[in-house]
C-alpha positions, -999 to +999 in steps of 0.1 A: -107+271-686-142+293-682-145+328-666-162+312-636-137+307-599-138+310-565-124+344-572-149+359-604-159+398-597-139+394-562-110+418-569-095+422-533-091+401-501-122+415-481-144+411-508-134+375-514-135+367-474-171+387-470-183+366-498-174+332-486-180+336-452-213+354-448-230+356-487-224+328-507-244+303-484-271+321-475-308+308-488-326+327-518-355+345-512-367+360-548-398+378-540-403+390-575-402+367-602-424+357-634-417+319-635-453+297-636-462+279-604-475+251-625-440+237-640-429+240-600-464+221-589-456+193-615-420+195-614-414+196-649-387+181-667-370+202-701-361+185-733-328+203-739-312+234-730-330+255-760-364+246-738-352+261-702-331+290-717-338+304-745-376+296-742-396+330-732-363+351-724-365+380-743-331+391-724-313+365-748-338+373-777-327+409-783-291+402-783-297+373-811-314+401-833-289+422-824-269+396-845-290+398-876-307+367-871-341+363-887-370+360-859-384+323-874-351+313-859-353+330-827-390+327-818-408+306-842-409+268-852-372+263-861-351+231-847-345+239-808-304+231-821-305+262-846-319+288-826-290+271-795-262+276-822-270+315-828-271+322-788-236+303-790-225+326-820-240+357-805-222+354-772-184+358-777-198+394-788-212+400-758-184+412-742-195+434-709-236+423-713-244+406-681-257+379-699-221+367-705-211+360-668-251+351-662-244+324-690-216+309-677-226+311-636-256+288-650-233+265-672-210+263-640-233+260-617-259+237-630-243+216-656-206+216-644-191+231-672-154+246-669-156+260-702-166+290-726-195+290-747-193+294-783-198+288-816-166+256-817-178+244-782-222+247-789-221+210-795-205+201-767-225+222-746-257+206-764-244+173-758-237+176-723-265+203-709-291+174-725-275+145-708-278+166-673-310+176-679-324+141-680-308+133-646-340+138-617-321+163-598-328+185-629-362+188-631-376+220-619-378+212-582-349+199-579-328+231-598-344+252-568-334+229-547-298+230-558-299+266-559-312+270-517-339+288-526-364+295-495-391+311-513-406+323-544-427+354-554-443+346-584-462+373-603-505+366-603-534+376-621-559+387-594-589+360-612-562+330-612-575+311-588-542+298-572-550+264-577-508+256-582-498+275-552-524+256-531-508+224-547-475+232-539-484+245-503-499+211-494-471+189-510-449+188-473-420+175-495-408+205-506-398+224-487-395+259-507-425+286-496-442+296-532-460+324-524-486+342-550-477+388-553-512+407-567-510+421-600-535+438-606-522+460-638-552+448-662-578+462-643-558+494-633-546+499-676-586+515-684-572+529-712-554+497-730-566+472-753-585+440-734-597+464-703-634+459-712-628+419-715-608+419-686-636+435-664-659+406-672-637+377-665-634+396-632-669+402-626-673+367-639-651+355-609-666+378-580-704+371-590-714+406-594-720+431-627-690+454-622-706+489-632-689+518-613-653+523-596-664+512-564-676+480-579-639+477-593-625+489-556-645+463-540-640+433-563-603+441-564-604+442-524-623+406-522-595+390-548-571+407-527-583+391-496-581+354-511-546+360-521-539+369-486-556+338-474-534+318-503-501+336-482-497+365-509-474+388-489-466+412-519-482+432-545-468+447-578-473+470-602-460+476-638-465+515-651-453+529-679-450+561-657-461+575-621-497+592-621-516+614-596-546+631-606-580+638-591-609+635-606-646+634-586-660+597-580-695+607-603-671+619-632-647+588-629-681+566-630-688+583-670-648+576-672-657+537-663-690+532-684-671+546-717-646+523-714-672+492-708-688+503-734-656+502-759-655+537-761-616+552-759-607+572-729-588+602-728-547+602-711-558+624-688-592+600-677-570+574-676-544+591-654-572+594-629-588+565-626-555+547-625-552+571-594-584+560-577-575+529-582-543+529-570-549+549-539-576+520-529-550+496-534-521+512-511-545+513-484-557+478-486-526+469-485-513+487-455-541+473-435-532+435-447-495+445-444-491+434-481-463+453-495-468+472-522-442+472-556-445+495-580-426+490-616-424+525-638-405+537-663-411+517-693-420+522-729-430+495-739-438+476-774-424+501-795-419+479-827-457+480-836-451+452-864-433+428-841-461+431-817-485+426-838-466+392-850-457+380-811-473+401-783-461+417-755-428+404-731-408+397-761-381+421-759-389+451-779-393+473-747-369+505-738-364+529-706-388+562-707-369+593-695-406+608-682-397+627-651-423+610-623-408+626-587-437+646-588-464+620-588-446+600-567-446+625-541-482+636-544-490+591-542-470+582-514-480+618-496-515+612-502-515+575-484-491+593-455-521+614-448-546+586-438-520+573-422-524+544-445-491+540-464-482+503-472-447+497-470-432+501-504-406+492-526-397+516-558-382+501-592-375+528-619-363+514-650-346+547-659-312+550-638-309+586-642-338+581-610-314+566-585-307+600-570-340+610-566-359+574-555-329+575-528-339+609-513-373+597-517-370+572-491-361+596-461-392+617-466-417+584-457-398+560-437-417+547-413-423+525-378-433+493-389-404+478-401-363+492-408-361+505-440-404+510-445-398+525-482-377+507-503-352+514-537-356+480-553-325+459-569-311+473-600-341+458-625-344+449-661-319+471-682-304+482-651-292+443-634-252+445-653-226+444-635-225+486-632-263+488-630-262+468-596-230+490-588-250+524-595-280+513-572-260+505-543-237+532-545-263+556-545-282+539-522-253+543-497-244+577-504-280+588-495-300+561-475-290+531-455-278+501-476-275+479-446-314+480-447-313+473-488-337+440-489-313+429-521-321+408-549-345+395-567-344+378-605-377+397-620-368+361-646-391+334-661-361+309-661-353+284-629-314+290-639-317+323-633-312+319-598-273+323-604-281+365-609-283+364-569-248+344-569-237+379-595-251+401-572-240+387-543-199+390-556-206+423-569-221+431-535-188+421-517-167+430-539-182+467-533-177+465-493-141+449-500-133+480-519-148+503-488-129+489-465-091+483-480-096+516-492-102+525-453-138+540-459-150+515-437-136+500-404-127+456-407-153+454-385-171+417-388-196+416-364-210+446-386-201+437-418-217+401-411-249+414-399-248+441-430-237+410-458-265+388-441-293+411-442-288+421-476-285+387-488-314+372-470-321+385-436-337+416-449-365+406-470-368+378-447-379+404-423-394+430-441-423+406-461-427+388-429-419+353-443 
């Protein structure tokens, strides 16, 4: 018998009542995720199990390298059966990596297996995973289906021109919202390879030469405004650290034309512009009432030679330790100021911030909604079992965690949706401890309301869906 029960991470009555009474039935909302609106808008079918989980999910890549595994069998051209067979021998190993219980919530859930995966039972697994996945109930619609997913946040290019999510909004059948979130991170990264060709395709899609930093502001703010008419309800953006630094508009213009003309820009130039740029934003935002994620922390593509060979997303990132309170502050201060500060959620990837995100909070809360500024889930490195602990904890010692708008899977996989299932027991298993431990009264009517909201009711409210 598998890992997987009615009782799996819920260690003491409470937890195991909260769960099953108020979490494990609520709908999904994952308003941050990477998965492509065009499999959902043709509901696409997968081969084999290799296809929908190992295919893109650098989470599982790393740990197979981790077992000396050459990369042609990880991510090149080698038989989809191989590259299954080294995730099956690489997971007994796993032992405490979240990607063991994820594994086998998404064997249990999906494909009905009672089992353990390894390297005796891969063949089974292939055998049977294939066989489901032929069934129509598991094609890509229906695996959201299964999983009560209300809506989606997929992750967009501001020149995409949304033609899937207009497909899928028309198509009354399904009934799951798909919702577009602005990235704009190309044309905020001036000083990364691609900016230069980036600004074309842009200027290319609003008509107009983009020349100077309000051309940029202003294109960005038109793209911004079809998203919103396409339902966008989110932003998000991915820096390698927080920045806040003030440089005149005439001396960010020469910052601009450098780097349109190939020219490398300074750190410091960069820091700047990405400022201007980002300052824009968080006031378009607030007066769309698009909420605005920001991603930091990151250092990423550290193994030059591998991405040179495959690109970027394909697992060779780590956490920064770069202390960014201080930019933070000056950001969000500076936005409080016009009174134009969007609400906001916060993801650092380094969990040495917890402390200092959480305190964070109190200083801009706001009107508009309960819980304005936001400590997003546990992300990336920090979604185990004691990363998701570690956020919540601290988020209760210091903020309100009844306000917490939960989880999200920041995942390119539609199995993935089991992580809110492993958040959700973790979750429980947390206020279970709280109150046996007579921390916290057996009140249900609050604990209800405080399991609910953080499980779906929050985010519900707080992007307005």
């Amino acid at each position: 018998m598998g890992i997987i029960n009615s009782e799996f991470i819920l260690r003491n009555e409470t937890a195991r009542q909260l769960y099953n009474e108020y979490a494990k039935d609520m709908p999904i909302i994952d308003y941050h995720c990477h998965i492509n609106p065009q499999e959902i808008a043709e509901d696409r079918k997968f081969d084999n199990i290799t296809q929908v989980w190992l295919g893109g999910d650098h989470y599982k890549w790393r740990l197979i390298r981790s077992n000396g595994i050459n990369e042609d069998e990880i991510t090149g051209d080698t038989d989809a059966r191989v590259k299954f067979q080294h995730f099956a021998d690489m997971l007994p190993k796993a032992i405490g990596n979240p990607m063991y219980h994820w594994t086998h919530l998404e064997l249990k859930k999906y494909f009905d297996y009672d089992g353990i995966l390894n390297s005796d039972t891969a063949e089974e697994v292939w055998q049977l995973c294939n066989s489901k996945l032929q069934d129509d109930n598991m094609s890509v619609r229906g695996l959201i289906n299964a999983s009560n997913v209300a809506v989606i946040g997929t992750t967009d290019d501001p020149i995409d021109d949304l033609r899937w999510h207009k497909a899928i909004a028309e198509d009354k059948d399904f009934k799951t919202k798909v919702v577009p979130s602005y990235r704009p991170d190309k044309a905020v990264n001036i000083e990364k390879p691609g900016f230069k060709e980036y600004i074309e395709k842009l200027s290319a899609v609003v008509g107009y030469e983009i020349k100077t930093v309000a051309d940029v502001k202003n294109a960005l703010t038109e793209r911004l405004k079809f998203f919103c008419e396409n339902g966008c309800k989110a932003s998000d953006h991915g820096l390698d650290y927080a920045v806040f630094s003030i440089m005149s508009e005439n001396e960010l213009d020469e910052v601009l034309t450098r780097a349109l003309n190939g020219e490398t820009v300074s750190q410091a130039e960069a820091d700047a512009y990405k400022t201007a740029i980002l300052l824009h934003l968080g006031k378009e935002y607030a007066k769309r009432d698009v909420v605005m994620q920001i991603h930091y922390g990151a250092i990423r593509n550290t193994n030059s030679k591998k991405f040179e060979r495959l690109g970027p997303d394909t697992g060779f990132d780590c956490i920064s330790t770069r202390a960014c309170g201080d930019e933070l502050v000056k950001f969000m201060d500076a936005l409080e100021k016009e009174d134009s500060l969007p609400k906001t959620v916060l993801y650092s990837l380094n969990p040495f911030d917890n402390a200092m995100l959480d305190t964070f909070l109190g200083a801009f809360q706001g009107t508009e909604v309960e819980g304005k500024i936001q400590h997003g889930s546990a992300w990336w490195f920090n979604d185990t079992k004691r990363g998701m602990e570690e956020q919540l904890k601290s988020l209760a010692d210091l903020s309100l965690l009844g306000n917490f708008i939960g989880m999200l899977t920041d995942s390119r996989s539609f199995l993935s949706y089991t992580r809110h299932d492993y958040f959700r027991r973790i979750l429980c298993n947390l206020l279970g401890e709280w109150v046996e431990n007579g921390e916290y009264p057996n009140d249900q009517k609050a604990l209800k309301e405080i399991v609910e909201g953080i499980c779906y009711k929050n985010a519900a409210r707080y992007f307005g869906f």
